[in-house]
Every structure is written in structure tokens, then in C-alpha cells.
C-alpha angles and dihedrals in degrees: 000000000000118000085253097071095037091058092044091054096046086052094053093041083051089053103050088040098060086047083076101058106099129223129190104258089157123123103228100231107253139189119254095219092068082051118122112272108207135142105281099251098050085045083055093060098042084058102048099044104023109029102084091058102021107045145052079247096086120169102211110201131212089259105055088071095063120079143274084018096053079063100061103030087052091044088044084051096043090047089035090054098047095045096055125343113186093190075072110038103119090057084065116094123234099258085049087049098054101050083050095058094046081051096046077047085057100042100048091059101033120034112337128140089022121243094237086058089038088055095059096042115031094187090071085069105115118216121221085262091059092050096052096046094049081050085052098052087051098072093219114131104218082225099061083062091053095053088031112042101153086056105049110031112021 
């Protein structure tokens, strides 16, 4: 056999064999009362833009079964939840709550959702409007982070 085909066959041997290795693609059950409560059309954009990442409501897609993307998408969903999961939210307390919503200020301006995910799903985009009502729902006035900078973005 030529190296060709030997290389050809180890590739294809590569390729079916990480297939194997499992990830968690699985959406812990959670109880509706810790979800976000937020006005409906600020939630429908949540869910639109941050669930997949940000909640125990994860819509796996085809492609997150197939290796080496099923790696990264699951790893994006397990850090995504920790940082912030709004299936949970209610179970935060207030002090929890508050830095959440100076970091959900920041992200929406900033990197979230991010452009690869957007990418995918362009419906995820958030419109300045969005944006502003998300930043609305917040409660943080962009002038307190101006005068209180440590606070708000440190």
C-alpha cells in the first residue's frame, strides 16, 4: 500500500475514532419558578440571543454532535452556564444579581452574543433596540459607571 493511502486511511480512521469521545449535551432539568423574570419582550430576546449558552434550555444543533465542534460548542454551554444561567436566575441572591446585570450592561455592548454564534444564527443579532431595552431591564443607569467605574467595570 502507497503512503497515500496509508495516510488516507489513518485520517479516516482519526476522524470516526474521535467521533467516540463523548461530551455532555444534556439540559439539566430546572424549575420554572428560578427562571428570569423579565418583561416578555426583553425574555424573548434573552431567549433568542442568550439561551443556548445561558440557560438549562439549550438548542443542540446537528452539528454539535460531530467532532471537533461538539468540543467547543459543549465547553461554550458548560462556561456560559456557570458564568450566568438564566434558567436559574431566582436562586441568585440580590448582590449576585446585581454584578450579573453590570456584566449583561457590558456584553451587550461589547461581545455578546458572540460573532462566531451569531454567525451561525443570525437571529441571535441584537439590534440596537435590543440592546437598549436589555440595558433598560438592567436597571443600571450608564451614568452611575461613569462616576463609578470600580464598581461597575473591574
Amino acid at each position: 500500500m502507497s503512503v497515500g493511502k496509508w495516510l488516507a486511511l489513518f485520517f479516516l480512521v482519526f476522524i470516526v475514532g474521535i467521533q467516540l469521545i463523548p461530551v455532555d449535551r444534556t439540559n439539566p432539568k430546572s424549575d420554572p419558578a428560578l427562571e428570569v423574570k423579565a418583561p416578555s419582550e426583553v425574555k424573548a430576546i434573552l431567549v433568542r440571543s442568550c439561551y443556548d449558552c445561558h440557560s438549562n434550555h439549550t438548542d443542540w444543533p446537528w452539528y454539535s454532535a460531530i467532532a471537533p465542534m461538539k468540543w467547543f460548542i459543549a465547553r461554550d454551554v458548560k462556561v456560559g452556564r456557570q458564568w450566568l444561567n438564566f434558567s436559574e436566575w431566582e436562586s441568585y441572591d440580590e448582590k449576585k444579581k446585581e454584578k450579573l446585570r453590570a456584566m449583561i450592561f457590558k456584553a451587550v455592548g461589547l461581545a455578546m452574543p458572540l460573532g462566531l454564534y451569531v454567525r451561525a444564527h443570525p437571529e441571535a443579532k441584537l439590534s440596537p433596540e435590543d440592546k437598549e431595552k436589555i440595558r433598560q431591564w438592567t436597571g443600571i443607569d450608564p451614568e452611575e459607571i461613569m462616576n463609578n467605574p470600580k464598581k461597575y467595570l473591574y
